[in-house]
C-alpha positions, 0 to 999 in steps of 0.5 A: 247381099248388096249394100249401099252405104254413106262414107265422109272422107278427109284428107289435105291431098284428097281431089281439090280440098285444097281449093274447098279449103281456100273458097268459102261457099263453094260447092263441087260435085263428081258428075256420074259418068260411064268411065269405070277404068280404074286408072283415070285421073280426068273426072267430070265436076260441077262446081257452084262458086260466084266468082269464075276468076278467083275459082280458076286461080284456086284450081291453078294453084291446087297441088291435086289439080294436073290441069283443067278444061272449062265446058260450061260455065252458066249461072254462077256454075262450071263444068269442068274436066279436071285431070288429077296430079299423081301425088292426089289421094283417090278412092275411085280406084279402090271402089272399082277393084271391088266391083262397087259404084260412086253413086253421090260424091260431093264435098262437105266440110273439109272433104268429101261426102260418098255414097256407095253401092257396094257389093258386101260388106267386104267390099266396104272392109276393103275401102276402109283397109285402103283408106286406113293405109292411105292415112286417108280419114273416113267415117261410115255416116250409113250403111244398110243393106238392099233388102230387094236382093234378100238377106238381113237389113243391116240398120246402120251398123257395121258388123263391129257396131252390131256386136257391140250393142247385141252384147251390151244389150244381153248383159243388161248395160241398157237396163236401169238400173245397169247390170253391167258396166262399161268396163265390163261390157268392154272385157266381153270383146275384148275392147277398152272402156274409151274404145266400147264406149265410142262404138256404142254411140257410134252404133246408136247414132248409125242406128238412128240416121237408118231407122228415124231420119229421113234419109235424104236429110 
């Protein structure tokens, strides 16, 4: 079953965090393009800043930029072709290997916010072993499964998440009192207290984005 799922990424040499870094109230996004070759370096950005001069001494100086072409620039924001240097840390290329799409990219904080239409779940494993290699941060905000293609929906949680809570739940650990403790919970699979005890309320929160908040918020 298909999954789209929501990942932020960080990392100093991820495309043009360094100039996200240096611009306060900037805003850049990958504008969607047909392009799926998975060793370009040259994307499409929207980039939203008031100052056209300061962005463009930013981008001259930004270690992940080769070079740089305007094609609009209106209304205090530009469109520029930006060619990467080899050294900038990309997953584009990953997501293509494993047949999945970049369907939202923007930056947010110190890096960038994906969403991504991924075949399976090992699609979304492979990403994470890349960034994982990569020393590449990223963080799974949601994941759910695409219930028109069939299967079970997912409801936020990543296979390891989904287990966490199935065991704690059967034990007792939610009940009041607690049949359980996190110790104990922990030993079940194998994990330490601080580890379990982080999975649980990261499972719990990716189970309350996908089933309570308003997607789009």
């Amino acid at each position: 079953m298909s999954i789209t799922t929501k990942i932020h990424i960080e990392h100093e040499r991820l495309a043009l965090v360094p100039t996200l870094q240096s611009l306060e109230d900037v805003t850049i996004r990958v504008i969607t393009q047909g392009n799926t070759d998975p060793g370009s370096t040259v994307f499409p950005f929207l980039i939203e800043y008031h100052d056209r001069e300061y962005l463009e001494e930013m981008l001259d100086t930004d270690p992940t930029v080769q070079s740089y072409e305007l094609v609009d620039w209106t209304d205090q924001t530009g469109i520029y072709y930006i060619e990467h240097t080899p050294e900038t840390k990309l997953i584009s290329t990953i997501v293509t290997d494993v047949s999945g799409f970049l369907v939202h990219t923007e930056t947010k904080g110190n890096g960038w916010l994906v969403r991504l239409l991924l075949p399976d779940r090992q699609a979304l494993n492979t990403i994470w072993e890349y960034a994982h290699s990569n020393d590449i941060s990223l963080e799974i905000i949601e994941i759910y499964g695409n219930t028109d293609t069939g299967g079970e929906q997912s409801y936020g949680l990543t296979d390891e998440q989904r287990t966490a809570l199935v065991t704690a739940y059967e034990n007792g650990y939610f009940r009041e009192p607690r049949d359980i403790s996190l110790n104990e919970v922990a030993e079940e699979i194998g994990l330490s207290s601080t580890a379990m005890s982080g999975r649980l309320r990261r499972g719990m929160r990716n189970l309350v984005a996908a089933t309570i908040i308003d997607r789009e918020e």
